[in-house]
N, C-alpha and C positions, 0 to 999 in steps of 0.2 A: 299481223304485227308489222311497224313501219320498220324502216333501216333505222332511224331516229331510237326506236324502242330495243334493239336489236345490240346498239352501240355498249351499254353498259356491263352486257351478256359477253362479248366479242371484249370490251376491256379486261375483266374478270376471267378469262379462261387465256388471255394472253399472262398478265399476272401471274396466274397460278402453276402454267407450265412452267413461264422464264424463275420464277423462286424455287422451284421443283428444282431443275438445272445449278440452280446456286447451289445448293446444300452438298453437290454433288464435285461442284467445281470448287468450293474452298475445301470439304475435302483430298481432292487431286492436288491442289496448289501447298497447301498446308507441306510437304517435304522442301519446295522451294522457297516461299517466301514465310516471314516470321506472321503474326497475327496482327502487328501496328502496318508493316508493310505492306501486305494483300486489303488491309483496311484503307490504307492512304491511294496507291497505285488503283484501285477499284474505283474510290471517290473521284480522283484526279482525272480517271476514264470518262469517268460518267458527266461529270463536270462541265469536259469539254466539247462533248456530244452534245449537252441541251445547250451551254453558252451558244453553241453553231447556230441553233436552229432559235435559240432566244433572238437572235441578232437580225437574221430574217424578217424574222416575225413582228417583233418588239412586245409591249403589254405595259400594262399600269404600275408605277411605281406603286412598292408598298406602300401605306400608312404607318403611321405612329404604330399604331397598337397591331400592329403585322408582326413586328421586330420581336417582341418576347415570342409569342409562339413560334416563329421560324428557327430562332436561337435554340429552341428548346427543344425544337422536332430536331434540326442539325446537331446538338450536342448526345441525346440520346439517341433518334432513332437511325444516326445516320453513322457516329460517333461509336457511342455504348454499345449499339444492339451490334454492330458489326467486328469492333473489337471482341467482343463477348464469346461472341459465335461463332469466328476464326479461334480462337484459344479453346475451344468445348469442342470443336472438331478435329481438335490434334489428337484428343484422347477419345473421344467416340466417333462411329459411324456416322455419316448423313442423315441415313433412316429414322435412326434412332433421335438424332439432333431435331429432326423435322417435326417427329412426335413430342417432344418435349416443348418449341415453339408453341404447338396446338394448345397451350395452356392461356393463354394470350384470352380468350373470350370471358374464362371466370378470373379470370383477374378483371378485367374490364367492369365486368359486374361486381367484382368486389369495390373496386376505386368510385363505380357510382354511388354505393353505398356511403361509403367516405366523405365525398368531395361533388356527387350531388345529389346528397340525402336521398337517398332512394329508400323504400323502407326493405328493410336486410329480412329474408325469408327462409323458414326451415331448409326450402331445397337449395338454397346458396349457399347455406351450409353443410349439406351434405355432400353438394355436389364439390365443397369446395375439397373436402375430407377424401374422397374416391380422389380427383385429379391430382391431391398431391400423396396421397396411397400408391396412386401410377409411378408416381416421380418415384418414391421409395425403391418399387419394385425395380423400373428401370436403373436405378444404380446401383445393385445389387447384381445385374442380369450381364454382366460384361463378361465377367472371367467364372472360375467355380470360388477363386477364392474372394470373387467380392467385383463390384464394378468403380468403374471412375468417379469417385463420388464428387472431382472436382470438376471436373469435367460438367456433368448434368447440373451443378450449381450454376457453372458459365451459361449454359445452356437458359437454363431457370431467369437469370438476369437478363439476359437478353429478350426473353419473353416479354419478361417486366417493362424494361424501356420501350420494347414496341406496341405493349398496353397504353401506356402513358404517351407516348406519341400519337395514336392514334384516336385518342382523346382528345387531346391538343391540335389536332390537323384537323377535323369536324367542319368547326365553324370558319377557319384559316379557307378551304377549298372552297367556300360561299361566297367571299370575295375576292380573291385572286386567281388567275386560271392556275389549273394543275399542275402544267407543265414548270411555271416560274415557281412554285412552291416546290417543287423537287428541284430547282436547280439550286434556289437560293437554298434547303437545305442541306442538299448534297454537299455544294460549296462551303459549309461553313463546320461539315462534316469533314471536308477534308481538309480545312484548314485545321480543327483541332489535332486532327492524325501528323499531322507535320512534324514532328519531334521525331515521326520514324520515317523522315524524308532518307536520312543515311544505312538504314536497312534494307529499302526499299532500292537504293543504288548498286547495293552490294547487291542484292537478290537478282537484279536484274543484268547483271553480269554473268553470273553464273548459270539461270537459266535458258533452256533451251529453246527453240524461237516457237515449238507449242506451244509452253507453260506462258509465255508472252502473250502467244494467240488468246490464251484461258482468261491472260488476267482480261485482255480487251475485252472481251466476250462478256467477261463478267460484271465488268465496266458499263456497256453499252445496252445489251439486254436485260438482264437480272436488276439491271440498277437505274438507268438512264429512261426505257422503255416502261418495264416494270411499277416499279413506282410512278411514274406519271398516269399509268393507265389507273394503276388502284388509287392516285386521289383522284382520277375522273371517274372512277364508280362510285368513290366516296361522295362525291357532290350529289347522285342518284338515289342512294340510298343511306340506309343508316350504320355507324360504327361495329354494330352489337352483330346486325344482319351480314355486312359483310365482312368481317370476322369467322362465322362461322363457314363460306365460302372455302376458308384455309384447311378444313378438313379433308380435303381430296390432294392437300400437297403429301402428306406422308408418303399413301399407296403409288404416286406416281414418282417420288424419290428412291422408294425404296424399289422400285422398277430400272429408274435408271441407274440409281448405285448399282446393283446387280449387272446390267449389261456392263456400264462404261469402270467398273472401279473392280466387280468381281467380287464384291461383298453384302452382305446381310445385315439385318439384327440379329443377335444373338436371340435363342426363341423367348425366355421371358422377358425381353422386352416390348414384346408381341402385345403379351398381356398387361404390361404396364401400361404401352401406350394407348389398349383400351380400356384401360380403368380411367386414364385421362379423359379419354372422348367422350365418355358417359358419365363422367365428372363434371367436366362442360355442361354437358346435356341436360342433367338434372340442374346443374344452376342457373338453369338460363330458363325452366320452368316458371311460372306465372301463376300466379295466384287464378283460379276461373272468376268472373262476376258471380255475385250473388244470386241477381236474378238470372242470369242464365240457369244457371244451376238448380235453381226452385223451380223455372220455367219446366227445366228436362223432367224434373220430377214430378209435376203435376201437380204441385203447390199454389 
């Protein structure tokens, strides 16, 4: 295999570490900063990381038709999914947060049914029925008297817009390089968060010059680094494929919660989160050909 074939592999496990890391770090920050504030102070990180290395470098102005899907990736995926995510991790775990994100691939498959007629198959529906069975379970699994049931919805929305983002960023990463497509929409992700520019003042007053350290960290890696490498595998491969990639974020979140945070899933969220993943699984099944199928049989 060349270094050339190699790069996509190396994008994709850088990815999935520095997200692993995230889920972990806005739970630590979540006491210090509000949900608008760790959203804006992150974007504003990340911003000025790739601004640096845009300036360098330079690259092609977008196009006309660049601007709606940029808007669109920066107002959901950089905007919603992260707002979302910071407010659903005040009331759950990382672990648990991470598995609930893993919803992201059967919804993708559901939106292709929708928006680009795909034809909709018994196992899309099944699998669709288990993944949100998981969801059930996991909001039940917090306490004995019941779990965050608002919490896993934040959670659930956030999937959502990173479904639909990453829809929308497809064909977006076929002509523009990676890197300017995460900046411009980080940038316009943090320009929507702006409202909690005065939160994000306060917070940083009060915090200690860790929690400072955490937000850069989480600015620069998880977000900056991150996201450019996943639209450069994006340009390699396809939406649906690496999507499924995100299944090895759970076990290594809930590896580092444990070390760095000192906590768990509670245990039926265990189960929840793999009713999710085999939720996924089966909807992402495929009809076999025909002729294959006659072929195996000796027809």
């Amino acid at each position: 295999m060349t270094s050339r074939d190699w790069r996509p592999l190396a994008a994709i496990a850088t990815t999935l570490i520095f997200w692993s890391s995230a889920f972990v770090a806005i739970r630590h920050l979540g006491h210090v900063f509000t949900p608008g504030a760790l959203s804006l102070g992150r974007l504003v990180v990340g911003s000025i990381g790739l601004g640096v290395v845009l300036l360098k470098r330079g690259g092609p102005v977008p196009g006309r038709r660049d601007w709606a899907p940029l808007i669109a990736i920066g107002v959901l995926w950089y905007g919603v999914y992260n707002l979302t995510l910071n407010a659903g991790e005040l009331r759950i775990d990382a672990g648990t947060a991470s598995m609930l994100i893993q919803l992201s691939p059967v919804l993708i498959a559901v939106l292709a049914t929708v928006f680009l007629r795909e034809r909709p198959t018994l196992a899309l529906g099944v699998g669709l029925l288990l993944a949100f069975g998981g969801v059930v379970v996991i909001a039940f699994s917090d306490s004995p008297g019941g779990g965050d049931l608002l919490g896993v919805l934040l959670c659930v929305t956030a999937a959502a817009a990173y479904s639909i983002s990453l829809i929308v960023q497809k064909p977006l990463v076929g002509r523009l390089p990676a890197i300017e497509v995460t900046w411009f929409a980080c940038t316009i992700g943090a320009v929507v968060c702006l409202p909690f520019v005065g939160q994000l003042a306060q917070g940083l007053v009060t915090a200690s010059t860790g929690d400072v350290l955490w937000l850069v960290y989480l600015g620069l890696f998880p977000t900056a680094i991150a996201f450019t490498t996943y639209a450069y595998a994006l340009t390699h491969m396809s939406a649906s494929s690496l999507g499924v990639t995100t299944y090895v974020v759970p076990p290594l979140t809930i590896a580092m919660g444990w070390i760095f945070l000192g906590e768990v899933p509670p245990p039926l969220a265990y189960l929840g989160g793999a009713l999710c993943l085999v939720g996924v699984a089966v909807a992402r099944r495929r009809p076999r050909p025909r002729s294959l199928v006659t072929e195996e049989a000796g027809v």
